[in-house]
N, C-alpha and C positions, 0 to 999 in steps of 0.2 A: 439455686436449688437447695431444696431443706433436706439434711440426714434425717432417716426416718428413725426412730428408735424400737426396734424389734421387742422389748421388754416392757413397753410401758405398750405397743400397742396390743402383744399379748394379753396384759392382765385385764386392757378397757375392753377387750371381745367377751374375756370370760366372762365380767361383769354384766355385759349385756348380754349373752347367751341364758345366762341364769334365770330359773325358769324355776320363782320359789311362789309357792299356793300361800299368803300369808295369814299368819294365824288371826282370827279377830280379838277383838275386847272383850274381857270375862271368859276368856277361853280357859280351861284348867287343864294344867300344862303340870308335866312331869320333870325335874333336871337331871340330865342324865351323865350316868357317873363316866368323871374324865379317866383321857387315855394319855399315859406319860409322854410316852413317844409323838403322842401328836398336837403337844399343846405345852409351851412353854412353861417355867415352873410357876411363874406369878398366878398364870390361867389356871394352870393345875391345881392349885392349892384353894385358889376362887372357886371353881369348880366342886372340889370336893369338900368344902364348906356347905354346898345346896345340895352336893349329891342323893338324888333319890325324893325331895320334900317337893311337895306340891303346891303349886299356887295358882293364878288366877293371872291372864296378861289385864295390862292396865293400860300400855301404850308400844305405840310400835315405833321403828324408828329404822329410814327407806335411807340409807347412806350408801357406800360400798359394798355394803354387808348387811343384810339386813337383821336387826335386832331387836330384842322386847325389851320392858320392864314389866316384872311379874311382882308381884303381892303375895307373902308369902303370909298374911296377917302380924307377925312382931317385927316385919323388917321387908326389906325388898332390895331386889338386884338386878340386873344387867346380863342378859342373856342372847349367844349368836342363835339362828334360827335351828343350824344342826345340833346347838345342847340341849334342845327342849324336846320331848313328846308329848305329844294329845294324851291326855287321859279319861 
């Protein structure tokens, strides 16, 4: 008989309950300014480096999490799908 692990089987429902519309290619996306409390300092600072600058998704990326890379034209970054808005 296997122990089940209540923790990990938590996190694999959430992942699969998630229920995200994904952005497409050349989508022009807003980054939207972080919040301290909810996002580690490394995120945080990442974050409000793009905060508010607009760019253009370039690729998508279907892991745990799903996430972009966006085009900002002199540079580009690494975005979860809750830090970005449709613009």
């Amino acid at each position: 008989m296997v122990q089940l692990d209540i923790f990990s089987l938590e996190e694999k429902l959430d992942i699969e309950n998630q229920k995200v519309v994904l952005l497409a290619e050349d989508q022009k996306v807003k980054v939207l300014p972080p919040d301290m409390l909810n996002h580690n300092c490394e995120d945080y600072y990442y974050l409000k480096d793009y905060e508010n600058e607009r760019g253009f998704i370039i690729c998508t990326h279907q892991g745990e999490k799903v996430s972009y890379s966006v085009d900002f034209g002199s540079r580009q970054g690494v975005f979860y799908h809750e830090e970005l808005e449709v613009v």
